[in-house]
C-alpha angles and dihedrals in degrees: 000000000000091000080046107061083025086072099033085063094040088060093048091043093042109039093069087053086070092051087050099055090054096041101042105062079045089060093040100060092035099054098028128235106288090041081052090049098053088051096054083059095044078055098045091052088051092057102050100043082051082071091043085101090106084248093292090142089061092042085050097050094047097049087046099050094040080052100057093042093062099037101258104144100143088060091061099072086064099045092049103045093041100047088052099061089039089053088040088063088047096050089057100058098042079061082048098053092044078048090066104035095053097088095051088053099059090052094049094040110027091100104154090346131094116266097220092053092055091040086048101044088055094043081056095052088051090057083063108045101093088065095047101053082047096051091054079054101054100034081055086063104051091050088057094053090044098254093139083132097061090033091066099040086065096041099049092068090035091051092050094045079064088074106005087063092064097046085052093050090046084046089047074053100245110120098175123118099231079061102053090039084059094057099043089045082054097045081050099051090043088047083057089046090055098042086050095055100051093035094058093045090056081049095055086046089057116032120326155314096293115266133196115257110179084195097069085051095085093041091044089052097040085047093045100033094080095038083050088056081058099036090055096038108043098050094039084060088048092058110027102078084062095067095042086056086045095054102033098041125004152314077231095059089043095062080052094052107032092046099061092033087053089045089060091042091061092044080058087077083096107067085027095060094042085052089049097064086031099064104060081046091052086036088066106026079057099060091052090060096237100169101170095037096057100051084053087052083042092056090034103061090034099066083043089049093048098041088049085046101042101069097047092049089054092056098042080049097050108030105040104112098045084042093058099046098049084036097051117334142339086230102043081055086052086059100027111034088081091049098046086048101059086040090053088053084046091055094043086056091038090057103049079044090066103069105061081035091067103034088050078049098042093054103048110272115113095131086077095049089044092053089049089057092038087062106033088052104076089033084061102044085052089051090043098055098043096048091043083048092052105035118004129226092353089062093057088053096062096033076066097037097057089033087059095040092051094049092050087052090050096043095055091036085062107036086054104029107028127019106083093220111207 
């Protein structure tokens, strides 16, 4: 079951990659560097607005999960239904909140671009925020009923609109970026459309149409409010050294640094995907109280984990260089193999880390995850800004390099020496 919906979401996570490493080095060349630059970071704030639901996906998933384990079916149409308009609110003021950056945005990161084009391309991608906080909701249930399937069927078109929007929007003839941001905020709102549709009619199978129990409000936000420290946390760390790249040195060096980095993200389909069938098992296994059994799954899943990861990360490790100048340039390799070297050692770290990190987060306990993340966060902006200061992009790269390999070290330290996991 768990290699089955692995590899179901490793479909639906990878087969997009495919689409990027064709569409990349086009846009590249289309918008020019600095115009790239900016969109990696339209992309990055996507993505990390798309986790501003105060964990409530998780929270979802694992009540769900736990539900359907122990033959609750009349408790889903409350957590559901509840849980959507809760991540609905959410998704309006993270609109709110890009709403009121966006200016700020189009100052810092205009750099040979217009300002209103940047101001307008992330006014575009608020519109669209209240579908994607929902989407991360809906998808959340379907994993926990073992829809993976269905999950990625909907996510493999969603994944190559990521890259394949703005090339429609370069071949319509419009290469700037308020353009392209349209596109990808309508292919969002259509993918929530589309989770919806297919969440609420699992709903009806099971038990009934959602509806709104005030009561499941407190639980859902204990539960989330933790997993929101991390999910506001981790990703911001993900994504924050490329804005400082971006304003202390250039959009330029951004589209160096951010293209490598968001190579190895999306090679990151892989543990996440792992993580992604893992999570509704721990879920359950964790509310049996199976100590020993879940530091075996623990160990288990990481050597599989490791041995899937290792090979990827040799090659990325060996053949950089060769690999971004046949992919993109020979000059832009001269400026980007380090960099995709470091952030290839950094994937390899972040997917072994995956595995304690879910299991901490499935049973319950995403307060230790969040403390971690509450520590490690001002230590790393310290790191970050030294090591930008001192050597560019390459020095973003091991900021995240050492922050990722120090987390890894503290999730399976705990998992095996502290937390006391029943």
């Amino acid at each position: 079951m768990i290699l089955r919906n692995s590899i179901y979401n490793m479909l639906g996570l990878g087969l997009p990659l495919v689409v990027a490493v064709f569409a990349i080095p086009m846009l590249i060349e289309a918008l020019g560097e600095a115009r790239f630059g900016i969109l990696t970071l339209i992309w990055a704030v996507v993505s990390y607005f798309g986790l501003f639901d105060l964990g409530l996906g998780r929270a979802v998933t694992q009540k769900v999960a736990i539900a359907i384990a122990d033959d609750r079916h009349d408790e889903l149409d409350g957590i559901v239904g509840t849980s959507s308009a809760m991540m609905l609110v959410l998704g309006l003021f993270g609109g709110l909140v890009m709403l009121a950056i966006a200016p700020f945005m189009g100052s810092q990161l205009a750099s040979g671009t217009g300002t209103g084009e940047v101001v307008r391309a992330f006014l575009w991608m608020a519109a669209a925020m209240p579908a994607i906080v929902l989407t991360s909701g809906y998808r959340g249930i379907l994993e926990a009923t073992g829809q993976f399937a269905l999950v990625n069927m909907i996510r493999v078109p969603m994944g190559i609109f990521t890259f394949a929007g703005p090339l429609l929007a370069l071949w319509a003839g419009r290469a700037d970026l308020d353009a392209i941001a349209a596109i990808l905020a309508l292919g969002r709102i259509i993918a929530c459309i589309v989770h919806g549709w297919f969440t609420l009619r699992t709903v009806r199978e099971v038990s009934g149409m959602g509806k709104l129990d005030t009561s499941l409000i407190k639980p859902l936000l204990k539960f989330g409010g933790w997993l929101s420290v991390s999910n506001v946390i981790s990703p911001l760390m993900n994504y924050i050294d490329r804005f400082l790249v971006g304003i202390s040195v250039s959009a330029v060096a951004v589209a160096y640094y951010a293209t490598p980095q968001e190579l190895v993200l999306r090679i990151g389909f892989i543990p996440g995907a792992i993580a992604s069938a893992l999570f509704p098992m721990f879920a359950v296994l964790g509310s049996k109280g199976e100590a020993s059994d879940q530091s075996s799954q623990v160990l288990r899943y990481s050597i599989m984990m490791g041995v899937i990861m290792a090979p990827l990360t040799i090659l990325m490790l060996l053949f950089a260089h060769p690999f971004l100048s046949w992919w993109i340039s020979p000059d832009f390799a001269n400026n980007a193999a380090t960099i995709l070297q470091i952030c290839s050692a950094a994937a390899f770290a972040s997917g072994l880390a995956q595995v304690p990190y879910t299991m901490l987060q499935s049973k319950g306990r995403a307060d230790i995850t969040a403390l971690i993340h509450i520590v490690e966060f001002p230590i790393y902006i310290a790191l970050l800004y030294v090591l930008v200061m001192l050597y560019g992009p390459v020095g973003a790269a091991w900021a995240w390099l050492i922050r990722i390999g120090g987390d890894m070290i503290v999730m399976y330290w705990l998992n095996f020496r502290v937390v006391d996991v029943t």
